[in-house]
C-alpha positions in Angstrom: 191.0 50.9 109.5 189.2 50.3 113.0 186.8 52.9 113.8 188.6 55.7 117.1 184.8 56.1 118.4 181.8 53.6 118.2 178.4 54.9 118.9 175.4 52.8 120.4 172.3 53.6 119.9 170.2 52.3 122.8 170.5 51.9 126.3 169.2 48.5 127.5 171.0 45.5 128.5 172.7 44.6 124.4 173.1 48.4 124.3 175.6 48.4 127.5 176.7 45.2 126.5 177.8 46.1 122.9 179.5 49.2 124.7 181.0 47.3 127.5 182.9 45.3 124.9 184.1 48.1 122.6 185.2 50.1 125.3 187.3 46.9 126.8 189.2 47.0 123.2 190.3 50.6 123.9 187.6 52.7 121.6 185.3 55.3 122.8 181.6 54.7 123.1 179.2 57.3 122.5 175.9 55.6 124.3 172.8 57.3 123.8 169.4 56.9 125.0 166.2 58.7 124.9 165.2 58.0 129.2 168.3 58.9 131.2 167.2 56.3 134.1 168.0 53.8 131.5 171.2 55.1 131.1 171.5 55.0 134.7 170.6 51.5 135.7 172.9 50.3 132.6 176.0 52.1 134.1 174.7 50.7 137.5 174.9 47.3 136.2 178.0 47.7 134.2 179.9 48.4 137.5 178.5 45.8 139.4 179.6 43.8 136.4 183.5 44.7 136.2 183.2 44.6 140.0 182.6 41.2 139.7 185.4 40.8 137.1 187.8 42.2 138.9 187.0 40.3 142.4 187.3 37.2 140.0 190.6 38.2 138.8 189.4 38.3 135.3 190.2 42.1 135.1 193.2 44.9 136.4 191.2 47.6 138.4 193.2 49.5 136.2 191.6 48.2 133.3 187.8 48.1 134.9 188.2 51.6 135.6 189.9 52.3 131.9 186.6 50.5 130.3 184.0 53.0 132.4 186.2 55.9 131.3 185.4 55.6 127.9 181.7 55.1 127.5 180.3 58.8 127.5 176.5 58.9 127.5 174.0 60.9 126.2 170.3 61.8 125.7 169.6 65.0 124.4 168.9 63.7 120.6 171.7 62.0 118.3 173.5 64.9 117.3 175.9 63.4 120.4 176.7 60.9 118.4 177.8 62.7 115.2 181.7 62.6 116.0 181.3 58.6 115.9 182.8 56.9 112.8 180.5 53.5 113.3 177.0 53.7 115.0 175.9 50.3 116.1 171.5 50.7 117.0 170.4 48.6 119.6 166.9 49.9 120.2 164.0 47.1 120.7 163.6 45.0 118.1 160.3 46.8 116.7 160.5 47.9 112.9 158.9 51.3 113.1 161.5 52.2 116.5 164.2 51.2 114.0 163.2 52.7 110.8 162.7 56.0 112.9 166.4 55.7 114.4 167.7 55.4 111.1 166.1 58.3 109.7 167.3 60.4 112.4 170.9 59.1 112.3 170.6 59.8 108.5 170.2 63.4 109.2 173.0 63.6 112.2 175.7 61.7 111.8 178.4 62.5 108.6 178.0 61.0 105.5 181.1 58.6 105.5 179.5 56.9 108.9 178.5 53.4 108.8 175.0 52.8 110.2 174.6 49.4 111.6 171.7 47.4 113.3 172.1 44.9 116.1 168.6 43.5 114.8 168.0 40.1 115.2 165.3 39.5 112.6 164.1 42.4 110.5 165.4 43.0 106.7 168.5 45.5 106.5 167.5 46.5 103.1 164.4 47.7 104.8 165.9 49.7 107.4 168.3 50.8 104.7 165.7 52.3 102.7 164.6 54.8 105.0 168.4 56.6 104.6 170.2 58.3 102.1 173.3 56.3 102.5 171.5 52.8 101.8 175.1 51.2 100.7 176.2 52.0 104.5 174.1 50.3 106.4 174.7 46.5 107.5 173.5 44.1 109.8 175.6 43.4 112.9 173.9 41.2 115.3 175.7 40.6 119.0 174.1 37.7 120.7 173.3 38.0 124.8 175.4 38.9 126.4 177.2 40.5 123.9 180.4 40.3 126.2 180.5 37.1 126.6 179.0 35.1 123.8 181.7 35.1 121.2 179.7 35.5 117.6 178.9 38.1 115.9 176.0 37.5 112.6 176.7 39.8 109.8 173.8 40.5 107.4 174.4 42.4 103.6 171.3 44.6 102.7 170.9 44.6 98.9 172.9 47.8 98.9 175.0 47.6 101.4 179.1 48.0 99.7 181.7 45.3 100.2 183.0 48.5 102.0 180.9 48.2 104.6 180.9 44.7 105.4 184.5 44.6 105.2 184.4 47.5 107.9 182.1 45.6 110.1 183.6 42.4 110.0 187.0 43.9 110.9 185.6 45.7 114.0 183.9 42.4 115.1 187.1 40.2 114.2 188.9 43.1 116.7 186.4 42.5 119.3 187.2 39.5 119.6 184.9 37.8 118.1 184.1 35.2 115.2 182.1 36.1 112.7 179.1 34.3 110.5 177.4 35.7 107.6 173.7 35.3 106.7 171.8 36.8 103.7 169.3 39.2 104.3 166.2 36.9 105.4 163.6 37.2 108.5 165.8 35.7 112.1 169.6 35.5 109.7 171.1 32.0 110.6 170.7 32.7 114.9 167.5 33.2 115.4 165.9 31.6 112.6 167.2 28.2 114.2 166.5 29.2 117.9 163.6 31.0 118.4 161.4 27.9 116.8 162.9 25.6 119.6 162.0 29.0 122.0 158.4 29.0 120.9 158.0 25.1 120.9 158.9 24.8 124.2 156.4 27.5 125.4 154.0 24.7 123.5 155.3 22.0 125.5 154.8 23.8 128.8 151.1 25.0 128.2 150.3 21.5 127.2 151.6 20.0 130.2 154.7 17.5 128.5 156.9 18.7 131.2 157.7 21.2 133.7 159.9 24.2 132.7 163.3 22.4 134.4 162.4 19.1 132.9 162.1 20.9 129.1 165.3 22.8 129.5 166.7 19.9 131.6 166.3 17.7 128.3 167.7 20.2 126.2 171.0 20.6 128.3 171.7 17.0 129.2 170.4 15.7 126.1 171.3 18.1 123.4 174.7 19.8 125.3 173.0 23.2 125.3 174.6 25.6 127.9 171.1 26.7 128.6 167.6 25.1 128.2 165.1 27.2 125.7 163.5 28.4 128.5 165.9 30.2 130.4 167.7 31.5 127.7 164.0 33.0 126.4 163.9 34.6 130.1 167.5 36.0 129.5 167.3 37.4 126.0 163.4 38.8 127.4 160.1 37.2 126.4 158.9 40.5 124.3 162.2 39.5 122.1 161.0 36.2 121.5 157.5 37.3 120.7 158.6 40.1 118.6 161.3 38.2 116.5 158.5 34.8 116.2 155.7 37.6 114.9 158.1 38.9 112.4 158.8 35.4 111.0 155.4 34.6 111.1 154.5 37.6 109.1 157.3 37.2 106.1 157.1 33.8 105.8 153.5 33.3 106.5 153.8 29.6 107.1 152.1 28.3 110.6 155.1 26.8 111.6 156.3 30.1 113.6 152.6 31.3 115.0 153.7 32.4 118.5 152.5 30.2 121.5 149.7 31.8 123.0 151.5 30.9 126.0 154.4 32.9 125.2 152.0 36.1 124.3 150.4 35.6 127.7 154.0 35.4 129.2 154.8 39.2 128.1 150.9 40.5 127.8 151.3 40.2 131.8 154.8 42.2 131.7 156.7 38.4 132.9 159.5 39.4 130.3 162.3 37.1 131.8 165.8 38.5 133.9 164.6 41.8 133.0 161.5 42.3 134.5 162.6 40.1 137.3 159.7 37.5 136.3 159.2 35.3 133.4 159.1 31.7 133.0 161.4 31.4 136.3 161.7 34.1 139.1 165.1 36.3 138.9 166.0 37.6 142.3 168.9 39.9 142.1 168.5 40.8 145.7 169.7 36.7 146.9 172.4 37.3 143.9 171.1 36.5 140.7 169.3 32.8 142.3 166.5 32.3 140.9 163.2 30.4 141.3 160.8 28.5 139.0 157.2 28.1 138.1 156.1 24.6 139.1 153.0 24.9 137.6 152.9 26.1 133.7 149.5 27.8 134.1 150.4 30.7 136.1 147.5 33.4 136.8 149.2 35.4 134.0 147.0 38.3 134.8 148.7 38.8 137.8 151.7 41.4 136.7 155.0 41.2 138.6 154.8 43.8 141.3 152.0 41.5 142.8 152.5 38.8 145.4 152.0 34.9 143.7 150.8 32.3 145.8 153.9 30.3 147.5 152.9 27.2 145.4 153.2 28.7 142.0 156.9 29.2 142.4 159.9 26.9 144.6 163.5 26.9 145.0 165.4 26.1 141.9 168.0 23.2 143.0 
């Protein structure tokens, strides 16, 4: 039985994402978020979003203004999201933030609610452990952007019920999307593959192989990737990458996923990718999502992104 109202806890761009594509399938979404001008500039993007959609043809008005309708935010604690059935968390992928969601949905929400985590890399057992309800929490990662990519990775925590998982792969499957499953390791089956070829091509830029188009150049001409490493590290946001490399690096302990100092310099100097407006290659939403990129790989990464760059350090992407 498909859950009547979804909650989402977090409001940043898989947050309104996640909530964008429940609410398209006729649920309600209870969105909550502890800064309201998150909230804001998620429902200011989700507009501009169906706008867009709609101009396209892709989408009724009707419908557009059906999907806004049903995502009701909050962020006055979780208790707003008690009357949910399924809570999806979408906070940053930090294990403490998590653990600390968890516990307080634990206390809120009912105790027939399924609890699950759009986490990326860290253990669901883990996050598990810090409820009372251990055998109803799951993994349910959306990749970026959630409504368009068409996977969902499903992950089984140790105690997690056949219950569960059942539930959560029939609310993906009625999202429309296909499902894989992964056991309960550090990155699933996703990230585990992709963020190495992230963090090796932040090597191969700080060594000077190639310039950030040529790396993802080879990667989508040679390889059939829709987007190189690089950009799609800018879209999904450098801290991500960072955080989700330093997690593998820490369970596994093998060398092989150190994080490119590159890469830590990239989000030490807040150049977190589409996000931030700056990472690897400029994002100009002002000229309509264009965007530039750095010629050079060794940017003055002290410089953060509200400062002015010299006009050689970044040209016109053709």
């Amino acid at each position: 039985m498909l859950p009547n109202t979804v909650g989402v806890i977090g409001g940043g761009q898989m947050g309104w994402g996640i909530a964008q594509v429940i609410a398209s399938r006729g649920m309600n979404v209870l969105l909550n978020d502890t800064n309201p001008l998150a909230l804001e500039r998620g429902l200011g993007s989700l507009k501009k979003s169906l706008e867009r959609l709609v101009k396209k043809g892709s989408v009724q008005p009707d419908d557009a203004a059906a999907t806004l309708g049903r995502i009701h935010t909050s962020h006055n604690g979780l208790e707003a999201v008690r009357g949910a059935d399924f809570i999806i968390e979408a906070v940053a992928e930090d294990e403490g933030l998590k653990k600390e969601v968890f516990r307080k949905l634990d206390r809120a929400t009912r105790v027939e609610t399924i609890l699950a985590s759009n986490t990326s890399s860290i253990s669901i057992t883990r996050l598990a452990s810090v409820t009372s309800k251990p055998h109803r929490v799951v993994g349910m990662h959306f990749m970026h952007p959630a409504p368009v990519v068409p996977l969902v990775e499903l992950a089984k925590g140790m105690h997690t019920s056949q219950q569960t998982y059942e539930a959560a792969r029939s609310l993906a499957e009625s999202l429309g999307k296909s499902v894989c499953v992964a056991q309960d390791r550090p990155g699933f089956l996703v990230y585990r593959l992709l963020m190495p070829l992230v963090n090796e091509a932040f090597f191969l830029l700080s060594e000077n192989v190639g310039s950030a188009d040529d790396i993802d150049r080879s990667m989508r001409l040679g390889t059939n990737m829709q987007l190189g490493p690089l950009r799609m590290a800018d879209n999904i946001g450098l801290d991500t990458c960072l955080s989700i490399m330093r997690t593998l690096h820490s369970q596994f302990g093998d060398s092989k996923y150190r994080p490119c100092p590159l890469l830590v310099q990239y989000v030490d100097a807040g150049l977190l990718g589409a996000k931030s407006g700056r990472g690897v290659f400029q994002h100009d939403a002002a000229s309509g999502g264009d965007k530039q990129h750095a010629s050079q790989p060794h940017l003055n990464l002290t410089m953060m992104p509200g400062n002015k760059m010299p006009n050689n350090q970044f040209h016109q992407h053709s």
